[in-house]
N, CA, C and O of each residue as an XYZ file, in Angstrom:
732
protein
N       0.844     -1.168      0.000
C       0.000      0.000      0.000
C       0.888      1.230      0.000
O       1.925      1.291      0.662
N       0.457      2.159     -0.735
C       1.017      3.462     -0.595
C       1.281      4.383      0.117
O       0.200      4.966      0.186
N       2.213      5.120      0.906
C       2.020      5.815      1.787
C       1.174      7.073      2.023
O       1.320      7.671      3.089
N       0.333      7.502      1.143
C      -0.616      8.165      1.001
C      -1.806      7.401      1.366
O      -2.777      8.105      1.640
N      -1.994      6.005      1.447
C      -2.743      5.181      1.588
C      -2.892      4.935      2.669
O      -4.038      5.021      3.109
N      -1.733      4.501      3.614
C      -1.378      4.270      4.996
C      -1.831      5.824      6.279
O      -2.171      5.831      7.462
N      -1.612      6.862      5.320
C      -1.882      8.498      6.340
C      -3.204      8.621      5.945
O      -3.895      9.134      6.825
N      -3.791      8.335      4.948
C      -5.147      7.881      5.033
C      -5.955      7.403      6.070
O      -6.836      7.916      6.759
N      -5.184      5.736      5.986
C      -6.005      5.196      6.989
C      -5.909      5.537      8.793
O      -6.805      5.438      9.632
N      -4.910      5.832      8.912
C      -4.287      6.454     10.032
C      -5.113      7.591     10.374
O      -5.556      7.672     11.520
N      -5.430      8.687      9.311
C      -6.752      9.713      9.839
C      -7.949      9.318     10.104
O      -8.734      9.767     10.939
N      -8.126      8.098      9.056
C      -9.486      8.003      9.381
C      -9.688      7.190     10.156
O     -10.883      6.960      9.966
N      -9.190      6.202     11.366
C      -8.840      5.625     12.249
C      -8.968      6.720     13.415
O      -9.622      6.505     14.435
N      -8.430      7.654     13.221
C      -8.066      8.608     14.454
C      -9.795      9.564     14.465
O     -10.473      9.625     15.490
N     -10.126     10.065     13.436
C     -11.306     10.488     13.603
C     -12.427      9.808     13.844
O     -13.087     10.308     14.755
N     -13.019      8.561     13.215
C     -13.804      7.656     13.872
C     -13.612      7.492     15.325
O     -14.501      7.477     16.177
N     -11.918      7.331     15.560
C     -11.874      7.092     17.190
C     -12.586      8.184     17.997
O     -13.296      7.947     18.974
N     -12.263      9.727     17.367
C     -12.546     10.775     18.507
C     -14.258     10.478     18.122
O     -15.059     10.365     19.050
N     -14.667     10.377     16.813
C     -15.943     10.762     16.868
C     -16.807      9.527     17.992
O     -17.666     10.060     18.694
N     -16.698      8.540     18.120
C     -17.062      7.357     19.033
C     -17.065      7.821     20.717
O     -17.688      7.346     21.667
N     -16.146      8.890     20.637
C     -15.259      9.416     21.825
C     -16.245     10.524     22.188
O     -16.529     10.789     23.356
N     -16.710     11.105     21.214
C     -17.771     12.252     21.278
C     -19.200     11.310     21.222
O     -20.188     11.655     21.871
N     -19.195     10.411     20.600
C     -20.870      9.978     20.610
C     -20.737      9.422     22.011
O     -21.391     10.149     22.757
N     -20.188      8.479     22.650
C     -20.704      8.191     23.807
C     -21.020      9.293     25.157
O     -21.864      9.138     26.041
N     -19.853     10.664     24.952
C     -19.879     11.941     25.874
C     -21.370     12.376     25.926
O     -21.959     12.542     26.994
N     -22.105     12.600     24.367
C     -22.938     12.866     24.295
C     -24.179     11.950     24.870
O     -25.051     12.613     25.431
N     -24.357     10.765     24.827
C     -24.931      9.726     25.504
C     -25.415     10.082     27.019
O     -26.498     10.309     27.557
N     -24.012     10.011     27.439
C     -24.406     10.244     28.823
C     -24.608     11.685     29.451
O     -24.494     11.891     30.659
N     -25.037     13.032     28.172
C     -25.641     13.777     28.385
C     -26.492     13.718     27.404
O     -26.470     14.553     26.500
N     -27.290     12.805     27.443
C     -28.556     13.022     26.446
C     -29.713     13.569     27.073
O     -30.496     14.026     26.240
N     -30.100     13.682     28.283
C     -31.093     14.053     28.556
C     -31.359     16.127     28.637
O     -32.340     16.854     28.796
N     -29.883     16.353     28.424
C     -29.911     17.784     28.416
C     -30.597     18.083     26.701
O     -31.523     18.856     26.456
N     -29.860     17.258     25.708
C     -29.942     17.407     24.552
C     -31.889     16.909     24.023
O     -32.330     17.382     22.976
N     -32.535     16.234     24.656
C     -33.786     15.943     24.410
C     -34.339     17.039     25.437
O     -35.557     17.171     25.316
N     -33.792     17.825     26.374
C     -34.666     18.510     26.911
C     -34.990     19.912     25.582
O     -36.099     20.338     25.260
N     -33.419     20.435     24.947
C     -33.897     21.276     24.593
C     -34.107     20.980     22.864
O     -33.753     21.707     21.937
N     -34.723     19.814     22.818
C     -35.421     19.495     21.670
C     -37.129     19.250     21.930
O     -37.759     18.824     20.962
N     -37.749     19.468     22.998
C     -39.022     19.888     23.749
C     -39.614     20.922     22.955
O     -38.814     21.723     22.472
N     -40.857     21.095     22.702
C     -41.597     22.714     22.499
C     -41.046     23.174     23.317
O     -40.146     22.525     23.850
N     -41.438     24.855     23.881
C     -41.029     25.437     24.443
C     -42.274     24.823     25.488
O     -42.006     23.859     26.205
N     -43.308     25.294     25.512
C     -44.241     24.708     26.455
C     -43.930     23.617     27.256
O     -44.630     23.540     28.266
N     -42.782     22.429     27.059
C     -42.917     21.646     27.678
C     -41.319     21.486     28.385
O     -40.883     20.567     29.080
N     -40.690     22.661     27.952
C     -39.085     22.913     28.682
C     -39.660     23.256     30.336
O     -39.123     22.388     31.024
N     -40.296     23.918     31.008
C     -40.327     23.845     32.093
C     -40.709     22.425     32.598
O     -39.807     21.998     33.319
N     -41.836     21.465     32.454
C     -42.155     20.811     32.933
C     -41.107     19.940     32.913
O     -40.949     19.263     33.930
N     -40.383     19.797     32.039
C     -39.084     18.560     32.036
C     -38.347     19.065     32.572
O     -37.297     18.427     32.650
N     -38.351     20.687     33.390
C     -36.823     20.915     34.391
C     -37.158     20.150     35.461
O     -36.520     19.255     36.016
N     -38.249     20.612     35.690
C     -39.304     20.314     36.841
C     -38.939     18.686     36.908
O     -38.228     18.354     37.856
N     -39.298     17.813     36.132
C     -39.370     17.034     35.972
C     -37.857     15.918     36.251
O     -37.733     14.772     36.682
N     -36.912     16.941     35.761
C     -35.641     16.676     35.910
C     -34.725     16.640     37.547
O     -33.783     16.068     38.095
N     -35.729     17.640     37.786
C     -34.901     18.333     38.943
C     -34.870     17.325     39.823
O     -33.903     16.896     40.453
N     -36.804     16.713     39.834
C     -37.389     16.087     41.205
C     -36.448     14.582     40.930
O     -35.948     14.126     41.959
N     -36.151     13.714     39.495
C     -35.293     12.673     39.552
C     -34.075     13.212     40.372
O     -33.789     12.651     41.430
N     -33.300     14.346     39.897
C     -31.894     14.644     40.561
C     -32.216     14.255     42.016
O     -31.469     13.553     42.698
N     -33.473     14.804     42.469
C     -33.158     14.587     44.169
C     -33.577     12.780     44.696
O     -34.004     12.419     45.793
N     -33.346     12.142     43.786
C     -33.494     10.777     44.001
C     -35.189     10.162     43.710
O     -35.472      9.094     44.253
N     -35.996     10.690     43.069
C     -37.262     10.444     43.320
C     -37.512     10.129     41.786
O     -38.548     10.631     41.349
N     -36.914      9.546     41.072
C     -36.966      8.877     39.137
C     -38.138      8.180     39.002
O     -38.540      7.950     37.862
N     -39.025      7.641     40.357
C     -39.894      6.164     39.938
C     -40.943      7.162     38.861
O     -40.779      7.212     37.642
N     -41.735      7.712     39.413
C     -43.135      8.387     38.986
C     -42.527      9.797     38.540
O     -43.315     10.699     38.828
N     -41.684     10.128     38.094
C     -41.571     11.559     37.414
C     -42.003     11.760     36.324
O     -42.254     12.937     36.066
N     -42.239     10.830     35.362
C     -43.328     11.409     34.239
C     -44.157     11.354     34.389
O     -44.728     11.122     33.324
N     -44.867     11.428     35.240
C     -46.101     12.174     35.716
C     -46.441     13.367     35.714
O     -47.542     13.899     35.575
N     -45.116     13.893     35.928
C     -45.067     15.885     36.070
C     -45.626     15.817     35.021
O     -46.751     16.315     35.078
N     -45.261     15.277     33.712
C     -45.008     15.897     32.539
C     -46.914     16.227     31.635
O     -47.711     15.299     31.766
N     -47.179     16.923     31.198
C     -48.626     16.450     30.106
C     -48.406     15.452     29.338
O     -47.358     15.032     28.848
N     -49.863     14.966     29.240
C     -49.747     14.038     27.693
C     -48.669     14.450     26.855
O     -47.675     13.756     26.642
N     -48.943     15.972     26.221
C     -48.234     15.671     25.099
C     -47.413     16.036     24.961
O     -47.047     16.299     23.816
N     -46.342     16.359     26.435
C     -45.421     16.694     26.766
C     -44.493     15.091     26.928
O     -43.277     15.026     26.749
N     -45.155     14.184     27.208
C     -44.868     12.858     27.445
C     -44.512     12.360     26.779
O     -43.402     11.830     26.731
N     -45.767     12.360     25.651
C     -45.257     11.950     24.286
C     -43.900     12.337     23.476
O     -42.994     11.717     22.920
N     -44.264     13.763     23.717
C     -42.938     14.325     23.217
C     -41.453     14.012     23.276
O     -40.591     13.943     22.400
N     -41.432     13.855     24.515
C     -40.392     13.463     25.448
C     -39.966     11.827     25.074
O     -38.810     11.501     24.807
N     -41.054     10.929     25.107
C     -40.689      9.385     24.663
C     -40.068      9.726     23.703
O     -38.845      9.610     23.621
N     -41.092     10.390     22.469
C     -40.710     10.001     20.607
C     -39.339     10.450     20.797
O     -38.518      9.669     20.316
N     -38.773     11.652     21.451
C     -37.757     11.884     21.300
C     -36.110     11.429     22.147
O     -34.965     11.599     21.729
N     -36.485     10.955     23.150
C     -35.704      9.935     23.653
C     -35.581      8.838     22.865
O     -34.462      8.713     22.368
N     -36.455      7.925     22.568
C     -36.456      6.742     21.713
C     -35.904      6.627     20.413
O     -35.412      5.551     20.074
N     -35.925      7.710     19.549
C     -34.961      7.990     18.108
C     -33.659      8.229     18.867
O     -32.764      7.394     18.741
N     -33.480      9.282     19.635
C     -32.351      9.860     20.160
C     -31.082      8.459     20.633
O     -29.887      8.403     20.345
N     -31.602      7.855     21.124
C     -31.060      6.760     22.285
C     -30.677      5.770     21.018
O     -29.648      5.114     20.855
N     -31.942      5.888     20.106
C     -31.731      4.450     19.332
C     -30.280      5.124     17.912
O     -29.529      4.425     17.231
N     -30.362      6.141     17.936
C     -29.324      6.780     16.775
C     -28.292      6.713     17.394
O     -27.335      6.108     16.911
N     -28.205      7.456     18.906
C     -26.943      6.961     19.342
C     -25.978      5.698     19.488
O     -24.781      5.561     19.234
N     -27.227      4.571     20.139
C     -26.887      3.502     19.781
C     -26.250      2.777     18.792
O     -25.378      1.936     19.008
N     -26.869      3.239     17.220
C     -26.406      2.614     16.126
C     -25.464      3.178     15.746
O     -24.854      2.551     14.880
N     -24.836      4.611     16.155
C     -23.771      4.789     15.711
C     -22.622      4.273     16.283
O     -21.747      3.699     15.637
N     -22.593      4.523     17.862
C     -21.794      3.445     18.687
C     -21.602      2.175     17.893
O     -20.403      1.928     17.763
N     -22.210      1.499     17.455
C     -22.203     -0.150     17.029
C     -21.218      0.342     15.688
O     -20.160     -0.150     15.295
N     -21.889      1.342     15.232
C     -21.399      1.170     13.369
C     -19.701      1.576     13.624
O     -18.757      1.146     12.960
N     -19.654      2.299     14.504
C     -17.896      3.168     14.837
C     -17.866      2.017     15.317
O     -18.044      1.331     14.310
N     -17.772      1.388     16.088
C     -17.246      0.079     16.231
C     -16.571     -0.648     15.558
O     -15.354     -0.834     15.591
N     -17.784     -1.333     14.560
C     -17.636     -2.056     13.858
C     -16.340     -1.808     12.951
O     -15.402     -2.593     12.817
N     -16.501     -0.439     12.305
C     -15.426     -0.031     11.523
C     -13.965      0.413     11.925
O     -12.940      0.679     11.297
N     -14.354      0.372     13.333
C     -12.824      0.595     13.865
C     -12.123     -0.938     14.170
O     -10.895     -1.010     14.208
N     -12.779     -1.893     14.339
C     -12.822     -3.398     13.947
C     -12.198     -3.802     12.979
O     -11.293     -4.632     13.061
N     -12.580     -3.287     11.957
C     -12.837     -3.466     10.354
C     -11.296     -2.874      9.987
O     -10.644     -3.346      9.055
N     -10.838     -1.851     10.788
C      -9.783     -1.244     10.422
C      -8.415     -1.790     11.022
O      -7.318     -1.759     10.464
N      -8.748     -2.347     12.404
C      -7.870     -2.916     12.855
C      -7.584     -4.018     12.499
O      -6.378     -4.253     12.438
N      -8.648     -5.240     12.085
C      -8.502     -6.648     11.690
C      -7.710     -6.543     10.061
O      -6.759     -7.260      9.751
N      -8.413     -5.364      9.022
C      -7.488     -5.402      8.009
C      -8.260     -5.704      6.895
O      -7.778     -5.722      5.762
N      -9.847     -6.029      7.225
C     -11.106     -5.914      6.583
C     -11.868     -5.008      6.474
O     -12.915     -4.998      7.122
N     -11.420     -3.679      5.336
C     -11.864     -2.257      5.033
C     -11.503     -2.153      3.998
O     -10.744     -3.008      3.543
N     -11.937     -0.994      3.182
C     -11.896     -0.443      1.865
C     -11.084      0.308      1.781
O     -11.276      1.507      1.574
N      -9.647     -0.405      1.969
C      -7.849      0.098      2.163
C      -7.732      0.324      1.159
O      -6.937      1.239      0.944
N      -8.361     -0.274      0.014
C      -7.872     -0.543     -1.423
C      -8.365      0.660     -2.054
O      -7.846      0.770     -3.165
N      -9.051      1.477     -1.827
C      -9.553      2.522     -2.323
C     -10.043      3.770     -1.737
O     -11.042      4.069     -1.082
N      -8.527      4.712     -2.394
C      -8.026      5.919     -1.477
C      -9.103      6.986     -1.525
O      -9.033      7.910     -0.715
N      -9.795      6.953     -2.141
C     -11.012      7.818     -2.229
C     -12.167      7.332     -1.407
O     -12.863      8.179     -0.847
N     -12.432      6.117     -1.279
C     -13.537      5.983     -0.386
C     -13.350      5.812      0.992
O     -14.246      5.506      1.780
N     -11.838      6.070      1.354
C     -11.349      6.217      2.431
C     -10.926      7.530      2.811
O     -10.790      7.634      4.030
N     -10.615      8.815      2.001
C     -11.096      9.808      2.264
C     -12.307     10.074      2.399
O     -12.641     10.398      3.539
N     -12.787     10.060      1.923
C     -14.340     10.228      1.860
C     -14.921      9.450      3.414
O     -15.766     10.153      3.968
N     -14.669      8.449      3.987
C     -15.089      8.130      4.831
C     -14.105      9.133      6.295
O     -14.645      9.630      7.283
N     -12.715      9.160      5.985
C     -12.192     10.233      6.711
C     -12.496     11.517      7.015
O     -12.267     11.947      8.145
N     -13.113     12.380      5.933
C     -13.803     13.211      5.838
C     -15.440     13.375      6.870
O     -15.770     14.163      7.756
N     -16.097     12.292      6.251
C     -17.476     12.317      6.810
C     -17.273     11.985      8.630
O     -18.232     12.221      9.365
N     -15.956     11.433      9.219
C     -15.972     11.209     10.701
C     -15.816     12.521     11.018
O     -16.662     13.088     11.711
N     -14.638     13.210     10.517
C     -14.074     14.495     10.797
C     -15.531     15.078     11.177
O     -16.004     15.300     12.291
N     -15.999     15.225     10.102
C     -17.170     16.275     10.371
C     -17.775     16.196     11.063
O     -18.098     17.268     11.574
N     -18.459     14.829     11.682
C     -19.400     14.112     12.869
C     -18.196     14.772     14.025
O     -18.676     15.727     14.634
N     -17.029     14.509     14.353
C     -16.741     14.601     15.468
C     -16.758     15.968     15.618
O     -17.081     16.570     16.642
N     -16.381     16.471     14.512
C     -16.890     18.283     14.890
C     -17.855     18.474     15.407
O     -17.825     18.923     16.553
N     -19.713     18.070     14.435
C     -20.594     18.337     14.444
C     -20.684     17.777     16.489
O     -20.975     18.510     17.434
N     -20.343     16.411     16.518
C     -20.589     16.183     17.661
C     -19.996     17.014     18.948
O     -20.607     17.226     19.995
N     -18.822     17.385     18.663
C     -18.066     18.560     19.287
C     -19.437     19.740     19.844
O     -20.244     19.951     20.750
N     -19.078     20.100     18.899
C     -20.177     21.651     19.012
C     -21.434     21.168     19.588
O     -21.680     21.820     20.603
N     -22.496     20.117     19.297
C     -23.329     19.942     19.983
C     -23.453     19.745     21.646
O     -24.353     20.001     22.446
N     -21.961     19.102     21.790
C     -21.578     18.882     23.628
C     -21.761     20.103     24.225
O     -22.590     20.367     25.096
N     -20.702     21.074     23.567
C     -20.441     22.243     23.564
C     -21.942     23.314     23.498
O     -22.348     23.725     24.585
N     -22.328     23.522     22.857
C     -23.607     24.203     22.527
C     -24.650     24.329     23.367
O     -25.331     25.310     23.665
N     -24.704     22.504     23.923
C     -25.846     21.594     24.502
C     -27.238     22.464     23.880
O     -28.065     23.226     24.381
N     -26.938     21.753     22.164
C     -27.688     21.935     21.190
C     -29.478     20.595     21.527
O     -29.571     19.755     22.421
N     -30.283     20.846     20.707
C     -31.086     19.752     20.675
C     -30.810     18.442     19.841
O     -30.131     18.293     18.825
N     -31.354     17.770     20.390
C     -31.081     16.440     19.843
C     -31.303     16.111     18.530
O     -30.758     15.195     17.916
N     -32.300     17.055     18.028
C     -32.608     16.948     16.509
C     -31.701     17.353     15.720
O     -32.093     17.303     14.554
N     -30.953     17.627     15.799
C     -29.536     17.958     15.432
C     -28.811     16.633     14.915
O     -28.061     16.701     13.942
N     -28.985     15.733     15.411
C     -27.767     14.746     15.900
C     -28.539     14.072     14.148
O     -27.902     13.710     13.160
N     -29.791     14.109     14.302
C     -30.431     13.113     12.873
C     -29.017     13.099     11.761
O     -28.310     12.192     11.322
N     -29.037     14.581     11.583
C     -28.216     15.071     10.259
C     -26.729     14.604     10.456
O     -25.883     14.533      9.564
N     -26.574     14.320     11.694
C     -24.999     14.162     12.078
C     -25.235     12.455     11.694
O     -24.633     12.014     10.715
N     -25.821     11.852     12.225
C     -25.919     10.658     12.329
C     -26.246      9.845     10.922
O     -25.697      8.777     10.651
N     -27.057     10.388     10.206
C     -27.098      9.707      8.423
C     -26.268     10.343      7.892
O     -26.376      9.822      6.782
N     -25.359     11.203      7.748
C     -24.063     11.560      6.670
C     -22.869     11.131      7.647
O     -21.873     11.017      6.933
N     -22.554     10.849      8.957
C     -21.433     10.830      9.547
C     -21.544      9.981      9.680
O     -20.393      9.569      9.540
N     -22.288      8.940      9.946
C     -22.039      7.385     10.614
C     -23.212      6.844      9.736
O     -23.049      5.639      9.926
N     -23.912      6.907      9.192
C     -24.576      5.618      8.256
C     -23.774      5.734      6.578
O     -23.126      4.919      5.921
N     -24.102      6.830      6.386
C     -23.373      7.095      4.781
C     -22.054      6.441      4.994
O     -21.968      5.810      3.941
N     -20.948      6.168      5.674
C     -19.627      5.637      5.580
C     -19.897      4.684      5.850
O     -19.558      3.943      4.928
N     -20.684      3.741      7.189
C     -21.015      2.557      6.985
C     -21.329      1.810      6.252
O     -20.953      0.641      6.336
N     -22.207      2.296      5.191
C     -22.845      1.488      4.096
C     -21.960      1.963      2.985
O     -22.405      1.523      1.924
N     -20.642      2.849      2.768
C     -19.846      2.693      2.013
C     -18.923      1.000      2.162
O     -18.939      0.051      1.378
N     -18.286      1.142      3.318
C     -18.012      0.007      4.257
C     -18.610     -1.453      4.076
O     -17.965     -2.494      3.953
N     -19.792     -1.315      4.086
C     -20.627     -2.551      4.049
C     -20.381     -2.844      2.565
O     -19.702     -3.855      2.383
N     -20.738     -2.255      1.564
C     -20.944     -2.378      0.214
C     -18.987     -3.311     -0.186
O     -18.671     -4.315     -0.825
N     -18.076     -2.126      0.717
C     -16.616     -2.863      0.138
C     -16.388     -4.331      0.888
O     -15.556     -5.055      0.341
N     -17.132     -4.923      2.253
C     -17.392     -6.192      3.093
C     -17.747     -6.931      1.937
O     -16.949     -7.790      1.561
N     -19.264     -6.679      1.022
C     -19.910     -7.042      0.868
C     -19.036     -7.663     -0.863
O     -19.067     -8.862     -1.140
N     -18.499     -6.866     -1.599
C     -17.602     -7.142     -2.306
C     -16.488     -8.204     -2.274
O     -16.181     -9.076     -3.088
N     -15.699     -7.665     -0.417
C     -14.930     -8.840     -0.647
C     -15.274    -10.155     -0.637
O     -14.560    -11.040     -1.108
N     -16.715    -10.391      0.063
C     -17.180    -11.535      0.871
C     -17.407    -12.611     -0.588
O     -17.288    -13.833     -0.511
N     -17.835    -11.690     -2.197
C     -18.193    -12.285     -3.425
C     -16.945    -12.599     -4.269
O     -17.077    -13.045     -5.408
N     -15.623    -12.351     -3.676
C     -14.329    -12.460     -4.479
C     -13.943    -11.316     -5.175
O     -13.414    -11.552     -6.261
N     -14.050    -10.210     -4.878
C     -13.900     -8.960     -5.684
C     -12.557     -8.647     -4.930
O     -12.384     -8.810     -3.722
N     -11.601     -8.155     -5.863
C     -10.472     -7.681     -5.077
C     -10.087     -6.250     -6.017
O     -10.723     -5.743     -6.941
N      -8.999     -5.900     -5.485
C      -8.929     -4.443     -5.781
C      -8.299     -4.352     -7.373
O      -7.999     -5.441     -7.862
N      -8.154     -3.561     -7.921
C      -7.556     -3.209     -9.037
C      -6.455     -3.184     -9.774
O      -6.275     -1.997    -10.046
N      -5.403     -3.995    -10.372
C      -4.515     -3.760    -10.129
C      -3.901     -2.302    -10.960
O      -4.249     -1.905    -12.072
N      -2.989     -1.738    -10.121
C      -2.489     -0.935    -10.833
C      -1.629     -0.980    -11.566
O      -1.892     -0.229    -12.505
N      -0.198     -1.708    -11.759
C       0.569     -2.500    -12.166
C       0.589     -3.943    -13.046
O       0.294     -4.973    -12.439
N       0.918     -4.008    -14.397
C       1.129     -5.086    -14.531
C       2.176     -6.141    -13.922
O       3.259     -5.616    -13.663
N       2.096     -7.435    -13.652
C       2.902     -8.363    -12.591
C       4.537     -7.687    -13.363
O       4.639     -6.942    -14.337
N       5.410     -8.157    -12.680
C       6.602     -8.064    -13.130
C       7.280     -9.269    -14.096
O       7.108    -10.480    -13.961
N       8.040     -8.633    -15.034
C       8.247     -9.922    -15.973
C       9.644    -10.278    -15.841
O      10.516     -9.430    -16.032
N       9.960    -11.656    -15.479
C      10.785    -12.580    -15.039
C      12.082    -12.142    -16.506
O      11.891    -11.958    -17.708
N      13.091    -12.119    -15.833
C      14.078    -11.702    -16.083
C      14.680    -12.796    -17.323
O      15.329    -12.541    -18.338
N      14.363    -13.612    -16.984
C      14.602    -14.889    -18.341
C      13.819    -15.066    -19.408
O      13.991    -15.863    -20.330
N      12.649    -14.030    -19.202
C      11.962    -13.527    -20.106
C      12.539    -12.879    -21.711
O      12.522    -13.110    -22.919
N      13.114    -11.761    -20.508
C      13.272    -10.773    -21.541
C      14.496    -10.908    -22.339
O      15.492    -11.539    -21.987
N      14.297    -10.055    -23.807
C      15.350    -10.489    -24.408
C      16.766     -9.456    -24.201
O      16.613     -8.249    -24.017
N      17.855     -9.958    -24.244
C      18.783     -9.217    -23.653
C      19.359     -8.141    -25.097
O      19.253     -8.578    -26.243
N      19.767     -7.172    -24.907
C      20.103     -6.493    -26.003
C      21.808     -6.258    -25.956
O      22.494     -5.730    -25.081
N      22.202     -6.878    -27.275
C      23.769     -6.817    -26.668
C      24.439     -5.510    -27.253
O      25.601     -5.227    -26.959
């Protein structure tokens, strides 16, 4: 492999790592990030709501909340939790994928391109910690930063798994008893 190939993979190794590094930070502040993805109408009741868990009392606290403050609050925990989730798994996987030696090494463009799209997630995820932006945010981070490279990923798995190998660039080298000698 080329050494342009190798600082390749080496970035995009290092940014998947931070971005994984940022999705779980964010995790275990998700409940700030679904609060201020609430109507406004229903940001007090979830401080409220928040506050009375902080002082140890979690069993019956959605109760504070209205119906459709409740609702609100599930639909948006439940995408939230479940996106986080799958990105955790997918950075995984591909940091797996990178270490075992089963990735799309062979092709320096779809490995920028996947270097690129972490970069940006760990930014995007950056600033959201930072911000303590809403969670609806994370959608856009989460299908171009961690599904779009996955299913680049999957597609080059999915290649090797059918016998597809990379390209060669080079014709083989021709054996020296080959060639004719010129005197």
């Amino acid at each position: 492999m080329e050494i342009t190939g190798l600082r390749c993979l080496s970035i995009r190794f290092f940014w998947a790592a931070v971005y994984l590094v940022l999705t779980v930070n964010i995790m275990q502040a998700a409940w700030e990030h679904i609060l201020y993805g609430l109507p406004a109408n229903c940001v007090m009741q979830a401080q409220r709501m928040l506050a009375k868990c902080g002082q140890g009392g979690c069993a019956d606290v959605q109760d504070m909340l209205s119906e459709s403050c409740r609702s609100n609050w599930n639909s948006l925990q439940s995408s939230f939790y479940t996106e986080l989730h799958i990105s955790i798994a997918v950075l995984v996987a591909e940091l797996l994928a990178l270490l075992s030696g089963i990735h799309s090494a062979h092709s320096e463009t779809l490995s920028f391109f996947h270097s690129a799209m972490h970069a940006a997630g760990a930014l995007a995820s950056g600033l959201l910690l930072l911000q303590r932006a809403s969670c609806t945010y994370f959608h856009v981070v989460f299908i171009f930063c961690s599904i779009l490279p996955f299913c680049g990923e999957l597609l080059t798995w999915v290649g090797v798994m059918q016998g597809a190998r990379p390209v060669k660039r080079f014709p083989p080298p021709v054996e020296s008893s080959s060639q004719m000698m010129i005197g």
